[in-house]
Residue frames as qw, qx, qy, qz and C-alpha x, y, z in Angstrom:
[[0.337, 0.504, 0.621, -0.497, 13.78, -12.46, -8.74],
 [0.196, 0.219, 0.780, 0.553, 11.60, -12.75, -11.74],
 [0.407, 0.331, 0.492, -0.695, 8.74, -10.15, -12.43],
 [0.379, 0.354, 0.852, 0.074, 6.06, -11.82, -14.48],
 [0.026, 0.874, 0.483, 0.033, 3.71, -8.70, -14.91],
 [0.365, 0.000, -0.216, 0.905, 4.04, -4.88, -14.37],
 [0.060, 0.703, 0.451, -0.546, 1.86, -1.92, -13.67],
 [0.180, 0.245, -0.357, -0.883, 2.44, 0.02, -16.90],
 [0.042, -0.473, -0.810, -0.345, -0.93, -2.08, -18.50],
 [0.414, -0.613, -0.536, 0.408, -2.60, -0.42, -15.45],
 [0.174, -0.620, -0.138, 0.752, -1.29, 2.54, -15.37],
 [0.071, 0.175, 0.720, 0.668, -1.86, 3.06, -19.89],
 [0.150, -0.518, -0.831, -0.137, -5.45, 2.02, -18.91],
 [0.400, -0.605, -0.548, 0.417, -5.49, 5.00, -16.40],
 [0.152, -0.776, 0.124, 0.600, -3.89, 7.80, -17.55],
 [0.687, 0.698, 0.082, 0.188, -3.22, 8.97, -21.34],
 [0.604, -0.554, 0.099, 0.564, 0.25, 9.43, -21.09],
 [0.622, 0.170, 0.258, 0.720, 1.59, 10.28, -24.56],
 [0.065, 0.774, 0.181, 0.603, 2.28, 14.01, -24.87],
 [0.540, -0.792, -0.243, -0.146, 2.14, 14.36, -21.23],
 [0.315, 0.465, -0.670, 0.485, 5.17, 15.24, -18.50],
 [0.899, -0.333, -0.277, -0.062, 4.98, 12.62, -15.60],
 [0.272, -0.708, 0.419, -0.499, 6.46, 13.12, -12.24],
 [0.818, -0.263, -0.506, -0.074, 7.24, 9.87, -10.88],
 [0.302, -0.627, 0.446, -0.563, 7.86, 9.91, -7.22],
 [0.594, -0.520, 0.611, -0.049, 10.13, 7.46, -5.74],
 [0.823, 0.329, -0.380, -0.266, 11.10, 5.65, -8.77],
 [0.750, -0.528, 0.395, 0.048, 13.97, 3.76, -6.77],
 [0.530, -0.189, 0.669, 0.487, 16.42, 1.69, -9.28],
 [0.420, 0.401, -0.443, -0.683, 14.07, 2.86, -12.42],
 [0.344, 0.098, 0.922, 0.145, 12.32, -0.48, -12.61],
 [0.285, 0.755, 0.591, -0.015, 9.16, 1.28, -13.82],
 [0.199, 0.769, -0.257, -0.550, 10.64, 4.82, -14.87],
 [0.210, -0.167, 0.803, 0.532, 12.41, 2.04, -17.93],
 [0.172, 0.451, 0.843, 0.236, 8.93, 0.83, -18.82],
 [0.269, 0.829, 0.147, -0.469, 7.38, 4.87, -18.93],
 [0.185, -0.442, 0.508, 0.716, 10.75, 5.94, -21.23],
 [0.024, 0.001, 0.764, 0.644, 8.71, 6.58, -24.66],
 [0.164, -0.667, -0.722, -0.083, 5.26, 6.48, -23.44],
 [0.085, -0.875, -0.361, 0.312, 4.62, 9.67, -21.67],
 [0.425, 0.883, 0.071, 0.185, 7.07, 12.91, -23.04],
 [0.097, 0.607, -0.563, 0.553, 9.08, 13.79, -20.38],
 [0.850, -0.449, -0.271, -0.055, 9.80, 12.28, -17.47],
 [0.090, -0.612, 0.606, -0.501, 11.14, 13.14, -13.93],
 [0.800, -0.301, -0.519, 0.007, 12.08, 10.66, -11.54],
 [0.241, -0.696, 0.530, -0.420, 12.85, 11.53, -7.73],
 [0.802, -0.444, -0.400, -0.012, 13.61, 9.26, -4.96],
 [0.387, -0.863, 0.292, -0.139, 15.42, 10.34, -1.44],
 [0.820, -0.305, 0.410, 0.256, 18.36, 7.41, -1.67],
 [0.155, 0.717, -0.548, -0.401, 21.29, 8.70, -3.99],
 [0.296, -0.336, 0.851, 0.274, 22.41, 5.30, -4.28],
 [0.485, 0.449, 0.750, -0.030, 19.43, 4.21, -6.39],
 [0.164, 0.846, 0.033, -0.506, 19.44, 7.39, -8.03],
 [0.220, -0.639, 0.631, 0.379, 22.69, 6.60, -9.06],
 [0.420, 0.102, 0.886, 0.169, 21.60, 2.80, -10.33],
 [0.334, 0.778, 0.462, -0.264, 18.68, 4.41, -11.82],
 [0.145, 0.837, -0.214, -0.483, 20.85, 7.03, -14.00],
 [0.300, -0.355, 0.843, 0.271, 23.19, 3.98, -15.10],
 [0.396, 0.257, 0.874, -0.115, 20.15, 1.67, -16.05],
 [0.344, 0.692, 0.622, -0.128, 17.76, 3.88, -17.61],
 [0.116, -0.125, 0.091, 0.981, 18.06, 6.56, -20.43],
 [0.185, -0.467, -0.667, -0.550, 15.23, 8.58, -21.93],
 [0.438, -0.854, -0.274, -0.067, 14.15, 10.47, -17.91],
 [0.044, 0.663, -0.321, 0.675, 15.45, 13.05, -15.92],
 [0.779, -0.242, -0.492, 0.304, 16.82, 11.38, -12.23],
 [0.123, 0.622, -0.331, 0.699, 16.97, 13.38, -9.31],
 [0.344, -0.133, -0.815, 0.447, 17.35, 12.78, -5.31],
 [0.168, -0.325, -0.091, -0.926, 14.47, 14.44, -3.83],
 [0.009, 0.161, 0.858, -0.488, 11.61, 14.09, -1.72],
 [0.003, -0.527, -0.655, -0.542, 8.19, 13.49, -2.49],
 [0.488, -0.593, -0.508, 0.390, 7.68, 16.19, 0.67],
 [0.056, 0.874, -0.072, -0.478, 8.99, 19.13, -0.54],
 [0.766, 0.225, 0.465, 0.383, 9.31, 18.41, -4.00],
 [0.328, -0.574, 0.117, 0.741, 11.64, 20.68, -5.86],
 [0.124, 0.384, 0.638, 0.656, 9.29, 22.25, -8.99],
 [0.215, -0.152, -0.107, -0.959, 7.47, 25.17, -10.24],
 [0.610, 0.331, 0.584, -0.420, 3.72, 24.93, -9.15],
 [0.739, 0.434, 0.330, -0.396, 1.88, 23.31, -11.85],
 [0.141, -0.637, 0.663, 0.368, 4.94, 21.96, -13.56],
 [0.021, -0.004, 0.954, 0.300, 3.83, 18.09, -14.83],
 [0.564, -0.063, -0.532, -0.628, 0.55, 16.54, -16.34],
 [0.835, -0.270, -0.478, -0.037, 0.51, 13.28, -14.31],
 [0.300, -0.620, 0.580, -0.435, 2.11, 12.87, -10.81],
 [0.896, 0.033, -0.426, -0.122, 2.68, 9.19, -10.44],
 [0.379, -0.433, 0.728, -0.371, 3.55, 7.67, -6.66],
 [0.800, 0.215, -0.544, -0.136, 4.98, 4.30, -7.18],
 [0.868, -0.181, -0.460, -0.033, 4.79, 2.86, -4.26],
 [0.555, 0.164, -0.331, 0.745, 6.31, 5.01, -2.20],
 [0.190, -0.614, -0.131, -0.755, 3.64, 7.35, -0.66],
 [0.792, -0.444, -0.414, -0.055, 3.73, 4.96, 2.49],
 [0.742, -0.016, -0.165, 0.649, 7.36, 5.56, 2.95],
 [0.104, 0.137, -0.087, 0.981, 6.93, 9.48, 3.41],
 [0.187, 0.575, 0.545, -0.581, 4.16, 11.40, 5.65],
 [0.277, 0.381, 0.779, 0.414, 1.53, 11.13, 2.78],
 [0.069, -0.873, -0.315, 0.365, -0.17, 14.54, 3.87],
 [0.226, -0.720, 0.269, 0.599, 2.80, 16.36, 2.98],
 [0.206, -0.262, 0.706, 0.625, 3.72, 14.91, -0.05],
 [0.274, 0.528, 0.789, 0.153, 0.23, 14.71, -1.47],
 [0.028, 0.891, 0.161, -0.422, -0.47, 18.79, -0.74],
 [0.136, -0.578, 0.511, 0.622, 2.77, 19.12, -2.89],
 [0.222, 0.174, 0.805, 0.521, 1.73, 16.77, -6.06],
 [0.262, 0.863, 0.423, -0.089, -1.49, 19.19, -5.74],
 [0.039, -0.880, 0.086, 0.465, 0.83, 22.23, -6.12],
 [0.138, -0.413, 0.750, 0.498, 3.19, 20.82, -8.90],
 [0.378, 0.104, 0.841, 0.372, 0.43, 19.30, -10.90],
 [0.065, -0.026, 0.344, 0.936, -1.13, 21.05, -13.58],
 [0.484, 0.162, 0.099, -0.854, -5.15, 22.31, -13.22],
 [0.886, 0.194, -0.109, -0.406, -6.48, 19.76, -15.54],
 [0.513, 0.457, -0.717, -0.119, -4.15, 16.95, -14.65],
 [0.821, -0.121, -0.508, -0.229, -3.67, 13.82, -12.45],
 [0.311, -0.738, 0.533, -0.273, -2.67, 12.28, -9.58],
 [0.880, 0.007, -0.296, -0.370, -2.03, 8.55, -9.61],
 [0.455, -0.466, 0.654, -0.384, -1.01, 6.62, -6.42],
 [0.855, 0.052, -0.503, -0.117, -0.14, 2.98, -6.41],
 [0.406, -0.425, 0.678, -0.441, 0.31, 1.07, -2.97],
 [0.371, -0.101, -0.923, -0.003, 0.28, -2.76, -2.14],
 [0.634, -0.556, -0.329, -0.425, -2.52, -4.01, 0.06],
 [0.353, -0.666, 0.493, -0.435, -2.03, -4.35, 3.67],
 [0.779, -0.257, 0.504, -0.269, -2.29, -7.82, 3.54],
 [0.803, 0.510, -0.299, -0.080, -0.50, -9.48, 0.37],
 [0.938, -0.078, 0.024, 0.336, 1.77, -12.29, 0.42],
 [0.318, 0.510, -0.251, 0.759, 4.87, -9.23, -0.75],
 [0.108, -0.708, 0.258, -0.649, 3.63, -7.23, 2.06],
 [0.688, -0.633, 0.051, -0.350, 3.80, -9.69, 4.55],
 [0.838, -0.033, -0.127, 0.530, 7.18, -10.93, 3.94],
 [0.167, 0.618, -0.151, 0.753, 8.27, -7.16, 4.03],
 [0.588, -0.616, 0.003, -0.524, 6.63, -6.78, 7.16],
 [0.909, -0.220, -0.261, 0.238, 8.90, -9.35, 8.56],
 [0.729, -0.174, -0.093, 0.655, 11.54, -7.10, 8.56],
 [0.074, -0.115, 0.028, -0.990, 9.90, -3.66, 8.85],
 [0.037, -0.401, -0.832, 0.381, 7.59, -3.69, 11.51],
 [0.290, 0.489, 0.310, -0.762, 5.56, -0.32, 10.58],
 [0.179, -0.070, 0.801, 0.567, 4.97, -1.54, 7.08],
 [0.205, -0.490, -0.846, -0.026, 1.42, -2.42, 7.77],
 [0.113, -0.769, -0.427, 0.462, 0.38, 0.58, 10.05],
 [0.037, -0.313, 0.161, 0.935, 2.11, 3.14, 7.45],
 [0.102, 0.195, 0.896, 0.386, 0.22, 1.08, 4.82],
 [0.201, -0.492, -0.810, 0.249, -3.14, 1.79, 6.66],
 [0.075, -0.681, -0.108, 0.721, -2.90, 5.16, 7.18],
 [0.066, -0.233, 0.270, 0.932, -2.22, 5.99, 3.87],
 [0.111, -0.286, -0.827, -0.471, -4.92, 4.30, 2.39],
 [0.128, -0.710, -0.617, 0.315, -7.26, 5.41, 5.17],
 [0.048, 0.717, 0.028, -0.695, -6.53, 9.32, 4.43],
 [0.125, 0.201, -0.542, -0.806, -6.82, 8.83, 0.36],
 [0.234, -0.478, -0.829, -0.169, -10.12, 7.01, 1.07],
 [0.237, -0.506, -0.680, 0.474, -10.97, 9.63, 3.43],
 [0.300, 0.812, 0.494, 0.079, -12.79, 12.44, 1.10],
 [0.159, -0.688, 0.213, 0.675, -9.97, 14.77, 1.01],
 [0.029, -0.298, 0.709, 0.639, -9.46, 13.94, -2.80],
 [0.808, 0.311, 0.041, -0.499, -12.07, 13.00, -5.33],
 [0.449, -0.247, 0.799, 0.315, -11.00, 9.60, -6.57],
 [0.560, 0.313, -0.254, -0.724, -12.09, 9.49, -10.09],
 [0.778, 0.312, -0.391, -0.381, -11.08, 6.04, -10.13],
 [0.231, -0.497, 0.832, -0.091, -9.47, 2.90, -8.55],
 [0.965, -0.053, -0.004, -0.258, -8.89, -0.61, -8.58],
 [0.643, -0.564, 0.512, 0.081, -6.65, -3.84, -8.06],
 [0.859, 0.388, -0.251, -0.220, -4.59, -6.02, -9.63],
 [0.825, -0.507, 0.218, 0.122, -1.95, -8.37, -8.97],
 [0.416, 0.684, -0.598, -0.031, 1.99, -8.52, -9.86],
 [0.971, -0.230, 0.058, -0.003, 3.67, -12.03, -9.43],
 [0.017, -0.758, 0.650, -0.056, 7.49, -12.32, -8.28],
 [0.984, -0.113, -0.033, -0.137, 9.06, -15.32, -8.93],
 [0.303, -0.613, 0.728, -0.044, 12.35, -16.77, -6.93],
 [0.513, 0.340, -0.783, 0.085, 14.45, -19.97, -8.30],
 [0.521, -0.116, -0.763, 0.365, 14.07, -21.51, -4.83],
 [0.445, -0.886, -0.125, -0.043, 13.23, -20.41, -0.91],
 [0.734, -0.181, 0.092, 0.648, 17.39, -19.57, -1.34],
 [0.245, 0.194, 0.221, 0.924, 16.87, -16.84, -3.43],
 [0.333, -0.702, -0.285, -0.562, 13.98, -15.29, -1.76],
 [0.600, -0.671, -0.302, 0.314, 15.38, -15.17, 1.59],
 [0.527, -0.234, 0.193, 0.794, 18.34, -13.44, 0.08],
 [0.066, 0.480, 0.398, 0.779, 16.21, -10.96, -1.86],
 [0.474, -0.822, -0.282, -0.145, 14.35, -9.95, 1.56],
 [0.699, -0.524, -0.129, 0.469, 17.55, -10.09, 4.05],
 [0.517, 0.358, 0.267, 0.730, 19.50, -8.47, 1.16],
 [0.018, -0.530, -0.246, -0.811, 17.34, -5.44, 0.98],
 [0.357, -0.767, -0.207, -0.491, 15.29, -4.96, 3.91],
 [0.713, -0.422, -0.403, 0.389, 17.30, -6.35, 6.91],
 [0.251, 0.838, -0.125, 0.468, 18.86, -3.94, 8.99],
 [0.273, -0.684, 0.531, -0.418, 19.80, -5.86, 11.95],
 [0.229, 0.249, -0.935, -0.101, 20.19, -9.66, 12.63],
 [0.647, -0.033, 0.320, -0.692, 17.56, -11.66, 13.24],
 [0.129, -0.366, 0.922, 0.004, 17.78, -15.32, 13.61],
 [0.449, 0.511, 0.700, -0.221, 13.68, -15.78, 13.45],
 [0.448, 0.532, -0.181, -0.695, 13.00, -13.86, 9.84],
 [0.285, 0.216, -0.880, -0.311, 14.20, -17.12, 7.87],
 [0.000, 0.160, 0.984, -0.080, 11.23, -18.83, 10.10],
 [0.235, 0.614, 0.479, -0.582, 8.56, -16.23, 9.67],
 [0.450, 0.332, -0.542, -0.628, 9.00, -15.94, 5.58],
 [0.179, -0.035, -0.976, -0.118, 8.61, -20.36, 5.88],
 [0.232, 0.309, 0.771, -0.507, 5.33, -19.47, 8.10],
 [0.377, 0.638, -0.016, -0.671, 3.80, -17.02, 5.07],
 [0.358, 0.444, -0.684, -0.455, 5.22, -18.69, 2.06],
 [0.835, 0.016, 0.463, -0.296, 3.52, -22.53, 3.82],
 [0.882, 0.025, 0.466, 0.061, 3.74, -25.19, 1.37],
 [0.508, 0.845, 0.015, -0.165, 5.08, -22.90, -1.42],
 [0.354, -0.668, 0.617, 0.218, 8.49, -23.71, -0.05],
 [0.686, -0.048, 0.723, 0.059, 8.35, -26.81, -1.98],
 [0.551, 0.752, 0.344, -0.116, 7.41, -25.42, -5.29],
 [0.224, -0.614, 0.166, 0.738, 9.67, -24.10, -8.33],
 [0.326, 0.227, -0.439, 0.806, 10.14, -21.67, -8.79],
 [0.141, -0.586, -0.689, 0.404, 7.99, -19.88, -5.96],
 [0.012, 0.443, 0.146, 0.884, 5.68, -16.82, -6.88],
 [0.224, -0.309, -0.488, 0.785, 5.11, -14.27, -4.35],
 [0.005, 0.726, 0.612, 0.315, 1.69, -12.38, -5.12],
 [0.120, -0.231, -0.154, 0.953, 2.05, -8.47, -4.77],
 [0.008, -0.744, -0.640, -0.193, -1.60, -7.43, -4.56],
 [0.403, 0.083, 0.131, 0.902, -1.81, -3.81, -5.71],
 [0.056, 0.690, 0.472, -0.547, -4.03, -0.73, -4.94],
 [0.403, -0.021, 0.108, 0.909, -3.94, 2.30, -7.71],
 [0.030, -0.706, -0.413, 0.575, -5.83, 5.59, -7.11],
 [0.257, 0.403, 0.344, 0.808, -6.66, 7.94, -10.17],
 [0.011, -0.763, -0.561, 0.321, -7.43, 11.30, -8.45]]
């Protein structure tokens, strides 16, 4: 898989980074903690899965990697500038882990929350093979829309993923999200992806939320 785009324009546009220390919370493999490295001062990256941690330490210098949760996140109170949730506030009871990026972020600093939409072409091939995908989705967005938080800002944009074939995008879904066989997933990506099958390579449209609060 090919990404085209990225969220650092986005996130630049959103937040002044240089000078700053940036919390990123759930970086997974460091695809986006690489593209902070040099832009902000310091940088921490958590995510709960060692093994990414691990890939993440290998991959990226220039940030501080640790295994953690964005739930009881292990820093002083008012510790970073930015707090950045990359896509990952869905994946963890967003209450919890929002109360904490208040306590760990610094009086005059930021929060800034990126989530896919509930309904993008990415999230509905995910959703093939993680049924709560959608409902976690929902929630969160409903309770950062719901007036607990001033949003100073939001808006969308789109990233575009492009697969060699409808070979290498089945294997980049089964790969990563399966967790149990399933004999219909290879016909319910062909129902979402429609005529695209036919196309190369094929780009998959990850339509993006991001929250400046």
């Amino acid at each position: 898989m090919e990404t085209l785009n990225s969220d650092l324009p986005k996130i630049e546009e959103f937040v002044e980074l240089g000078n700053q220390s940036l919390l990123e919370v759930g970086c997974g493999d460091g695809r986006l903690t690489a593209l902070l490295t040099g832009k902000a001062a310091a940088i921490t990256a958590i995510d709960p899965d060692a093994a990414s941690i691990d890939v993440a330490r290998k991959a990226v210098s220039g940030a501080v990697f640790i295994v953690g949760s964005g739930e009881k996140l292990k820093f002083a109170d008012h510790a970073f500038d930015v707090i950045l949730f990359s896509y990952s506030l869905h994946h963890q009871d967003c209450i919890k882990a929002l109360k904490e990026a208040e306590r760990v972020v610094r009086p005059d600093g930021n929060i800034l929350i990126i989530e896919p939409t509930c309904d993008g072409e990415f999230t509905r091939l995910v959703s093939v093979f993680d049924k709560d995908e959608v409902s976690r989705l929902q929630k969160t967005l409903i309770y950062i829309s719901s007036g607990r938080y001033d949003i100073l800002r939001q808006d969308s944009y789109c990233i575009d993923h492009l697969f060699t074939d409808e070979h290498e995008l089945y294997e980049h879904f089964m790969t990563k999200y399966m967790t149990e066989k399933d004999d219909r997933a290879v016909e319910k990506i062909q129902a979402i992806i429609g005529i695209k099958k036919a196309k190369r390579p094929i780009c998959i449209r990850d339509e993006v939320n991001i929250f400046l609060l």
